[in-house]
mmJSON file of the N, C-alpha and C atoms, coordinates in Angstrom:
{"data_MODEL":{"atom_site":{
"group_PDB":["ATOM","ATOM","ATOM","ATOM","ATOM","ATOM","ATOM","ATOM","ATOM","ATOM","ATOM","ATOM","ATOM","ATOM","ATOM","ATOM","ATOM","ATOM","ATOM","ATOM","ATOM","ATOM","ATOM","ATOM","ATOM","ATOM","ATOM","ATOM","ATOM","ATOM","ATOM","ATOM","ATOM","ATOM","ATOM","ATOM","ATOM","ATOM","ATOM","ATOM","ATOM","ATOM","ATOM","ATOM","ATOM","ATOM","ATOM","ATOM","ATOM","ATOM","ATOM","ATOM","ATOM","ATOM","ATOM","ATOM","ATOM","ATOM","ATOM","ATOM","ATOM","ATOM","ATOM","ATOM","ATOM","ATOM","ATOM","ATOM","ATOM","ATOM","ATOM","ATOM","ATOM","ATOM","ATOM","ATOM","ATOM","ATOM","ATOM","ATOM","ATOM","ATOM","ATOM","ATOM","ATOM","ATOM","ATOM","ATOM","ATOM","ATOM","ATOM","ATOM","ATOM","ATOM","ATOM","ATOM","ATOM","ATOM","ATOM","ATOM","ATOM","ATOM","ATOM","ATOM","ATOM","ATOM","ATOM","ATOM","ATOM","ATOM","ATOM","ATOM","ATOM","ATOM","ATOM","ATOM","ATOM","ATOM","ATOM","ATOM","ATOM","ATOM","ATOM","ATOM","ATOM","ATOM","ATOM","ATOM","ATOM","ATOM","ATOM","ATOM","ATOM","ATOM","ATOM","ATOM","ATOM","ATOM","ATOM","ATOM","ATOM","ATOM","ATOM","ATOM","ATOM","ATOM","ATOM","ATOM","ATOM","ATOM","ATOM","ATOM","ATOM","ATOM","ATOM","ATOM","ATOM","ATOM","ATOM"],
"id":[1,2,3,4,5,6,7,8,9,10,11,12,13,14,15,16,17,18,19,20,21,22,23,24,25,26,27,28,29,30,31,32,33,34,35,36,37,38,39,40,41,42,43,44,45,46,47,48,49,50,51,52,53,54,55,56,57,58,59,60,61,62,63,64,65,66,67,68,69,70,71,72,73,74,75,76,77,78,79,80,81,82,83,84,85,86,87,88,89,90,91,92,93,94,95,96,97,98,99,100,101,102,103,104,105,106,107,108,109,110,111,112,113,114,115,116,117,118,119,120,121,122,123,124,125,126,127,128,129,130,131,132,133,134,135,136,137,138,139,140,141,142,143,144,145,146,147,148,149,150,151,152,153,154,155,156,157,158,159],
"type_symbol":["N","C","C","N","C","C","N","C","C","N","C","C","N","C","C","N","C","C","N","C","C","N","C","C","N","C","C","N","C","C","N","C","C","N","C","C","N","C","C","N","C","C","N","C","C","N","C","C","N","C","C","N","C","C","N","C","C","N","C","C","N","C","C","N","C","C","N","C","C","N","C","C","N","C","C","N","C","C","N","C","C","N","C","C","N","C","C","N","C","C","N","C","C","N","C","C","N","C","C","N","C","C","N","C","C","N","C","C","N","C","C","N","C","C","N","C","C","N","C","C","N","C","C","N","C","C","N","C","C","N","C","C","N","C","C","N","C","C","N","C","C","N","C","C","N","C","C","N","C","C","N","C","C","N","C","C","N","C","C"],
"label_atom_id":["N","CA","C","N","CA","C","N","CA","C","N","CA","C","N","CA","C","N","CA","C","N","CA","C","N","CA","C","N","CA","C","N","CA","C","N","CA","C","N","CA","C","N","CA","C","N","CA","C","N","CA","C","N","CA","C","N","CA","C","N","CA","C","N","CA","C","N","CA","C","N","CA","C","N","CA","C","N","CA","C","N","CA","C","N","CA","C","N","CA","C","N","CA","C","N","CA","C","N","CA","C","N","CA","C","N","CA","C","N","CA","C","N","CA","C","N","CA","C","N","CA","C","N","CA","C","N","CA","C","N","CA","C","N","CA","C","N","CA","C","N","CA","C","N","CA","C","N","CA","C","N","CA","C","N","CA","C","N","CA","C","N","CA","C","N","CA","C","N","CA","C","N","CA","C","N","CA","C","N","CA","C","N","CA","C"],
"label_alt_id":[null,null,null,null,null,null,null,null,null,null,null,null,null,null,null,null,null,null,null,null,null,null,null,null,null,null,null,null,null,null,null,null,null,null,null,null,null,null,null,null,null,null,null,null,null,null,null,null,null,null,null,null,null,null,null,null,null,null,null,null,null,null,null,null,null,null,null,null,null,null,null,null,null,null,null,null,null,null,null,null,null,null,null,null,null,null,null,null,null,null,null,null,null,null,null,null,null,null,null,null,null,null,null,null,null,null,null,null,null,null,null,null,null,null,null,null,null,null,null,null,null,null,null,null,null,null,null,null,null,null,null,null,null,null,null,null,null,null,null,null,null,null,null,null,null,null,null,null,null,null,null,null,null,null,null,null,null,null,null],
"label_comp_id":["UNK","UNK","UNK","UNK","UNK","UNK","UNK","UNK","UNK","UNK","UNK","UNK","UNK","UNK","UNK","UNK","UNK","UNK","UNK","UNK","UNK","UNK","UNK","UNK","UNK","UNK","UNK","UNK","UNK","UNK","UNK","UNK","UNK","UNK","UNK","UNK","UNK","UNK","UNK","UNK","UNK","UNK","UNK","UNK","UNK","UNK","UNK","UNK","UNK","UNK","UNK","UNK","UNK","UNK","UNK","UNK","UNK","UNK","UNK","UNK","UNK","UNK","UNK","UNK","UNK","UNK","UNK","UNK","UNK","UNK","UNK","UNK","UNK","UNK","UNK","UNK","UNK","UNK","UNK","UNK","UNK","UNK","UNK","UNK","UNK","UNK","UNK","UNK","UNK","UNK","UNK","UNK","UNK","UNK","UNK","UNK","UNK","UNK","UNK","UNK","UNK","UNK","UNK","UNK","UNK","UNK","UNK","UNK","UNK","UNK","UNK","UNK","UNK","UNK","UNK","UNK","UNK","UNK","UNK","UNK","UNK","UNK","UNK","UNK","UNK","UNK","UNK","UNK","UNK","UNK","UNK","UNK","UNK","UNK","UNK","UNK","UNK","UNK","UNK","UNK","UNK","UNK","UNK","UNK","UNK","UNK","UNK","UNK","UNK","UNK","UNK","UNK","UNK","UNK","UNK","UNK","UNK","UNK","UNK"],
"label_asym_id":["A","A","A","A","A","A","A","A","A","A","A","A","A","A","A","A","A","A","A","A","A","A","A","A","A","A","A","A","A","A","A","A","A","A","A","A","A","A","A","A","A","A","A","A","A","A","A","A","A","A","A","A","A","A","A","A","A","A","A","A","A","A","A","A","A","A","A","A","A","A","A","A","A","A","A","A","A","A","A","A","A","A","A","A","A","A","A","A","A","A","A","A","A","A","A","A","A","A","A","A","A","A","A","A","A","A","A","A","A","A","A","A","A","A","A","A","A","A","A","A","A","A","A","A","A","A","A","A","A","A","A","A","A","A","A","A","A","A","A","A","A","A","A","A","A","A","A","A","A","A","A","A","A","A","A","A","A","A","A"],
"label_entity_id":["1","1","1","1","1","1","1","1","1","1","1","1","1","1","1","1","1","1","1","1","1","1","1","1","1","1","1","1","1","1","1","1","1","1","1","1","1","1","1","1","1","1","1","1","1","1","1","1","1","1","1","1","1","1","1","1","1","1","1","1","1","1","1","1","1","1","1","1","1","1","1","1","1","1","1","1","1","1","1","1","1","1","1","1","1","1","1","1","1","1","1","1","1","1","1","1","1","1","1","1","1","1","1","1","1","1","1","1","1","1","1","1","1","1","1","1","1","1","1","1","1","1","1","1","1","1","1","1","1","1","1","1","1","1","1","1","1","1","1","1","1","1","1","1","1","1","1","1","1","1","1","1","1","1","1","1","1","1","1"],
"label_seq_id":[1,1,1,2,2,2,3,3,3,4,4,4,5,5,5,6,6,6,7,7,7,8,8,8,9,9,9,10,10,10,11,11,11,12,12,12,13,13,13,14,14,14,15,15,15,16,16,16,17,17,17,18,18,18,19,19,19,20,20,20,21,21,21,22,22,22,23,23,23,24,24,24,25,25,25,26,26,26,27,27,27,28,28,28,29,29,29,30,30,30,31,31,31,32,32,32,33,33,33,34,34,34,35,35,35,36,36,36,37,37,37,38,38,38,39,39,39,40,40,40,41,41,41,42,42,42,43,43,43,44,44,44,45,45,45,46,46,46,47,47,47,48,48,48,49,49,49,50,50,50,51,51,51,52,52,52,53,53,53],
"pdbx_PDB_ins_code":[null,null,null,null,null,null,null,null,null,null,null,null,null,null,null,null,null,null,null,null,null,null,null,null,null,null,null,null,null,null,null,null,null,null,null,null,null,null,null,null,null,null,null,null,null,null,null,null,null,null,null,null,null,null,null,null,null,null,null,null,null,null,null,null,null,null,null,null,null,null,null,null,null,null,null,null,null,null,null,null,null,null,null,null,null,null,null,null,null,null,null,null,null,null,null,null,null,null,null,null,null,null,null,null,null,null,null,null,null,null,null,null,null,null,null,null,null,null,null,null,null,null,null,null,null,null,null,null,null,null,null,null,null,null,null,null,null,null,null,null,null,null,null,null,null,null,null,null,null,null,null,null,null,null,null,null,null,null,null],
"Cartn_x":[0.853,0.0,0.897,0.663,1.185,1.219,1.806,1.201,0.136,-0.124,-1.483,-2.423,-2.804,-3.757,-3.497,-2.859,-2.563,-3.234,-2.686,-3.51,-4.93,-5.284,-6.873,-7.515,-6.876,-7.643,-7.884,-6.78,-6.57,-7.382,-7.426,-8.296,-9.983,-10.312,-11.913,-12.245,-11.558,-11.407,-11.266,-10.599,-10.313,-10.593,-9.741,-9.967,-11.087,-11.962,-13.356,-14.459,-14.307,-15.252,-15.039,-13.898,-13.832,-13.788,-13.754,-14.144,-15.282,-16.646,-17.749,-18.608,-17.861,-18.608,-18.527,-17.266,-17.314,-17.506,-18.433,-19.403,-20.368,-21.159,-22.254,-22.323,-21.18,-21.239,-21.505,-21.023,-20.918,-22.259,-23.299,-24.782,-24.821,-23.644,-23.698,-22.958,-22.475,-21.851,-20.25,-19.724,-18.108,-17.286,-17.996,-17.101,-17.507,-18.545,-18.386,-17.5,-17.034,-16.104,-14.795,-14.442,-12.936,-13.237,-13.979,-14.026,-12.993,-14.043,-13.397,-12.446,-11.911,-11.129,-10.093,-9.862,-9.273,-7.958,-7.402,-5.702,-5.784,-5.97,-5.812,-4.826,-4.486,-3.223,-3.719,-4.888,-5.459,-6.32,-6.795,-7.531,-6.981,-6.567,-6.266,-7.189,-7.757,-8.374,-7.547,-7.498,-7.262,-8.496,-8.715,-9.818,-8.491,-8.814,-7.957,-8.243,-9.336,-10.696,-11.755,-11.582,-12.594,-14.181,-15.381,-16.09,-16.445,-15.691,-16.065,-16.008,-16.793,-16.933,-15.902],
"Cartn_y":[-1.181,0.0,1.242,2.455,3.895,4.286,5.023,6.39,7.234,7.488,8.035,7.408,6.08,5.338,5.035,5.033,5.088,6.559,7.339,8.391,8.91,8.407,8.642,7.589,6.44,5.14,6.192,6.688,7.188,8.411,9.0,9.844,9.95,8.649,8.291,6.948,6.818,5.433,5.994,7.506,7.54,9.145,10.633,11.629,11.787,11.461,12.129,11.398,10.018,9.95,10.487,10.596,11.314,12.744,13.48,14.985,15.036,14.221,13.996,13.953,13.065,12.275,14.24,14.569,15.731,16.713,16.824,17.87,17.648,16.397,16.11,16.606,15.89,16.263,17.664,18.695,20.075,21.023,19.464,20.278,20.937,20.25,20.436,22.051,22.316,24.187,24.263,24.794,24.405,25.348,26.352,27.215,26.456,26.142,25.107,23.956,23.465,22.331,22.959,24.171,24.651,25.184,25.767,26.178,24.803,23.966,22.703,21.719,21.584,20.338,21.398,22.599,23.355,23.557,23.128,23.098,21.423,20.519,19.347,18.476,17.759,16.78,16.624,15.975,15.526,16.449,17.59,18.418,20.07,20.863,22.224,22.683,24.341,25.18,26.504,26.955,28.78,29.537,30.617,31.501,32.275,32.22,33.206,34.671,34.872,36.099,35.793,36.833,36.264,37.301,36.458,37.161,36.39,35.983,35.43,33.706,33.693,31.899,31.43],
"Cartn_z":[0.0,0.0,0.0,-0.667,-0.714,-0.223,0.887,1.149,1.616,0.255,0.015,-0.152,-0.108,0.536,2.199,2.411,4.269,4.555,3.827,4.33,4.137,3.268,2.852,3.563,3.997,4.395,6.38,6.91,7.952,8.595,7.616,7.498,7.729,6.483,6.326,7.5,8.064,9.098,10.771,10.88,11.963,12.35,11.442,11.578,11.478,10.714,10.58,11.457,11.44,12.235,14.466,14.437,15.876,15.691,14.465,14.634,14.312,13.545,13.832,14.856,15.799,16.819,17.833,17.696,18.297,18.037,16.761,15.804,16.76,16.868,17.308,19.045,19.355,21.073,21.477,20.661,20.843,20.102,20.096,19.251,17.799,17.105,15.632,15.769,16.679,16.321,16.112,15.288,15.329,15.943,16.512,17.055,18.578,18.919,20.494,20.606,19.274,18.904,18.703,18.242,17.958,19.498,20.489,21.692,22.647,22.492,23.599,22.765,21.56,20.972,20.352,19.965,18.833,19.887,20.855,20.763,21.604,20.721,21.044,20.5,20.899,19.441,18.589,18.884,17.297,16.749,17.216,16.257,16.72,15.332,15.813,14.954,15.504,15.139,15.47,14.315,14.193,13.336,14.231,13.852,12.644,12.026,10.914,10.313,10.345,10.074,10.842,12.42,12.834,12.228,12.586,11.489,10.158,10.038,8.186,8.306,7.295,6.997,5.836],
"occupancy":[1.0,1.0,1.0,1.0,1.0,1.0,1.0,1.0,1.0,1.0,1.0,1.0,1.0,1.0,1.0,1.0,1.0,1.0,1.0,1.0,1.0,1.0,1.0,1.0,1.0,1.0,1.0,1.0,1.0,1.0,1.0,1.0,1.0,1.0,1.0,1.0,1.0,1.0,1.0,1.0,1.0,1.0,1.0,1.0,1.0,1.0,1.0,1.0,1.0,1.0,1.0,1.0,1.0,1.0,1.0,1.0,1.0,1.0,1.0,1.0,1.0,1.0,1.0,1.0,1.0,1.0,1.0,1.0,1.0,1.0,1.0,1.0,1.0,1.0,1.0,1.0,1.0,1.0,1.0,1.0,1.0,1.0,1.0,1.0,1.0,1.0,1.0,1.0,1.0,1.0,1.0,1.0,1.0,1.0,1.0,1.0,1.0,1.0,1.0,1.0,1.0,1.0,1.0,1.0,1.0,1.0,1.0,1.0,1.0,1.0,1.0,1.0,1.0,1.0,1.0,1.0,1.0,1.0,1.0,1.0,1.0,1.0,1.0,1.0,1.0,1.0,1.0,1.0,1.0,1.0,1.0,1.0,1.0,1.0,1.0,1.0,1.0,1.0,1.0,1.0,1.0,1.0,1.0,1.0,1.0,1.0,1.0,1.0,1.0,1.0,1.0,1.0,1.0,1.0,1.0,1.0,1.0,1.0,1.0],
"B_iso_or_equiv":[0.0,0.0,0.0,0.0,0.0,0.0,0.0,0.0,0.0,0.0,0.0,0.0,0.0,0.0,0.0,0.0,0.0,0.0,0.0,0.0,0.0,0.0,0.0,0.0,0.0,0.0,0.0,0.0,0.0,0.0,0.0,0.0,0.0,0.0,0.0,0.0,0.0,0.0,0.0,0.0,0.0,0.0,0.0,0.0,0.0,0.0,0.0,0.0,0.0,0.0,0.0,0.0,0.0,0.0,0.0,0.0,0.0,0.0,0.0,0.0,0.0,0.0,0.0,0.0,0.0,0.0,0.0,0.0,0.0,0.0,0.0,0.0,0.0,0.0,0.0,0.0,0.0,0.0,0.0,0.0,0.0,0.0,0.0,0.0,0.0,0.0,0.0,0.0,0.0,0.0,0.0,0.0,0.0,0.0,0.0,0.0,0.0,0.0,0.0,0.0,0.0,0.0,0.0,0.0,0.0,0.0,0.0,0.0,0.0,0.0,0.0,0.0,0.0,0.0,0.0,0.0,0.0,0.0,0.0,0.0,0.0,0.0,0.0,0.0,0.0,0.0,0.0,0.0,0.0,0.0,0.0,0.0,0.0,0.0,0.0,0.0,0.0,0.0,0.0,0.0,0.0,0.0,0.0,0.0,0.0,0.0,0.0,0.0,0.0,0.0,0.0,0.0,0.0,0.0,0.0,0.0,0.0,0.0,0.0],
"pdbx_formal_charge":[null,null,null,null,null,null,null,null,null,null,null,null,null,null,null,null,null,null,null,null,null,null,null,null,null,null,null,null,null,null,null,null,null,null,null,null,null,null,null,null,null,null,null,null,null,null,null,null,null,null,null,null,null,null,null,null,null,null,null,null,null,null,null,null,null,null,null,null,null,null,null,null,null,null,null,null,null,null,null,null,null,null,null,null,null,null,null,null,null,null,null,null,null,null,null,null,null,null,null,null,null,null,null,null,null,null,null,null,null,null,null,null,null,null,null,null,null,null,null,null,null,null,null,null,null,null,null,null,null,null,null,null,null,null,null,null,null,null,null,null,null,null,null,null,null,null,null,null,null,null,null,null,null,null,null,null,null,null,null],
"auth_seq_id":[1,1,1,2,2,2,3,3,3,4,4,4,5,5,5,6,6,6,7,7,7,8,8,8,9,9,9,10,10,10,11,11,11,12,12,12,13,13,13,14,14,14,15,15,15,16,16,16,17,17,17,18,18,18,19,19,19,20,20,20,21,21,21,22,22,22,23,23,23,24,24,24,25,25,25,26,26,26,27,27,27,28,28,28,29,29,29,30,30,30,31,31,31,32,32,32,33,33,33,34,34,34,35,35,35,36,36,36,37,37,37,38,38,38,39,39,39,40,40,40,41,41,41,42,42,42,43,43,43,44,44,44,45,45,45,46,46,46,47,47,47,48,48,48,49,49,49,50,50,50,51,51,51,52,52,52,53,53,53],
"auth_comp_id":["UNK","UNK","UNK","UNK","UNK","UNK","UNK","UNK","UNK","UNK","UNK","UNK","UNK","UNK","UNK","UNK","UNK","UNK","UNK","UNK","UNK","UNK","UNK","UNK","UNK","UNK","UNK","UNK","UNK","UNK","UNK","UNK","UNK","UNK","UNK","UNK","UNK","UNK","UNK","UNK","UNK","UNK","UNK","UNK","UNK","UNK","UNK","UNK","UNK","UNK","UNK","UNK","UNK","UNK","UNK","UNK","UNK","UNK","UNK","UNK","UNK","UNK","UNK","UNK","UNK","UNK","UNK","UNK","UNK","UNK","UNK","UNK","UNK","UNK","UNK","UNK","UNK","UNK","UNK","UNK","UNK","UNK","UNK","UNK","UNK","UNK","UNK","UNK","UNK","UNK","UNK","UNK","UNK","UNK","UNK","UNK","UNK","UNK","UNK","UNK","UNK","UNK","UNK","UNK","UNK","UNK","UNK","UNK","UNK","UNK","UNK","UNK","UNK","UNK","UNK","UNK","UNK","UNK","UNK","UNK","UNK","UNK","UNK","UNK","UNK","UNK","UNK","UNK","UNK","UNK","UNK","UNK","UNK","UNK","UNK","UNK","UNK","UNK","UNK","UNK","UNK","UNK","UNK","UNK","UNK","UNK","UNK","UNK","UNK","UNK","UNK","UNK","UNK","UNK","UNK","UNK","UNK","UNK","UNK"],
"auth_asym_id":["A","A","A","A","A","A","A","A","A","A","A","A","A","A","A","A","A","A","A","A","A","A","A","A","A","A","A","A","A","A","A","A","A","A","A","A","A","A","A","A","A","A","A","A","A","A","A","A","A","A","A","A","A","A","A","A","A","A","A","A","A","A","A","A","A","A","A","A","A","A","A","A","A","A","A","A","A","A","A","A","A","A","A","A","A","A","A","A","A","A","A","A","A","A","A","A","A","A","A","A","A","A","A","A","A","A","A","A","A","A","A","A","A","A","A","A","A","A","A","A","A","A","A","A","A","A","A","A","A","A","A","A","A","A","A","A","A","A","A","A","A","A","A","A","A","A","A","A","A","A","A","A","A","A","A","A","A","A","A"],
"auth_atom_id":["N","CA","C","N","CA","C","N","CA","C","N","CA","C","N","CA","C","N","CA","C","N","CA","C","N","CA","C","N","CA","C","N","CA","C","N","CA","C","N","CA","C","N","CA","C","N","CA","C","N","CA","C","N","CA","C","N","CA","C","N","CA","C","N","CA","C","N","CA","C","N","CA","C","N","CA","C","N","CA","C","N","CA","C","N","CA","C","N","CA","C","N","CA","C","N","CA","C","N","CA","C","N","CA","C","N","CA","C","N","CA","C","N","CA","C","N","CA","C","N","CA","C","N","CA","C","N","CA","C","N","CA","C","N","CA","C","N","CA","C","N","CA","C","N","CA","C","N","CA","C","N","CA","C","N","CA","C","N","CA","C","N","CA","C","N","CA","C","N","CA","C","N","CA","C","N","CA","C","N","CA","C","N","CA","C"],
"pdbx_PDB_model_num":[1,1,1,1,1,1,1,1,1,1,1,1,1,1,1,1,1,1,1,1,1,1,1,1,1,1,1,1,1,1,1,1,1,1,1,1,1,1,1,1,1,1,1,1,1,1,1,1,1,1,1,1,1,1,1,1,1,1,1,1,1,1,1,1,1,1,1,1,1,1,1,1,1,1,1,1,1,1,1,1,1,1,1,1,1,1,1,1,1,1,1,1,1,1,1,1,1,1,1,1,1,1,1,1,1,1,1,1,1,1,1,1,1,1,1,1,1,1,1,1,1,1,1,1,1,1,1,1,1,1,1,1,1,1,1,1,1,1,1,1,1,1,1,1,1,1,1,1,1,1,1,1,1,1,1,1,1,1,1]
}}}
């Protein structure tokens, strides 16, 4: 296996469904999710423009 199937397999297998699960925990809002998970190991959030989508 590549690479880049390790990483897409890693990704759709593991990143998303635990930043999901913690979409959901935080009532579907992502600034309550970059609030409590956004300086974590496994997930960072930077407001970059705050204000804008």
């Amino acid at each position: 296996m590549d690479y880049r199937e390790k990483a897409v397999r890693c990704v759709r297998e593991t990143v998303l469904p635990v930043q999901a699960a913690q979409f959901r925990e935080c009532g579907c809002d992502l600034d309550a999710q970059y609030r409590k998970y956004g300086d974590t190991e496994g997930f960072f959030a930077k407001v970059l423009q705050p204000g804008r989508l």
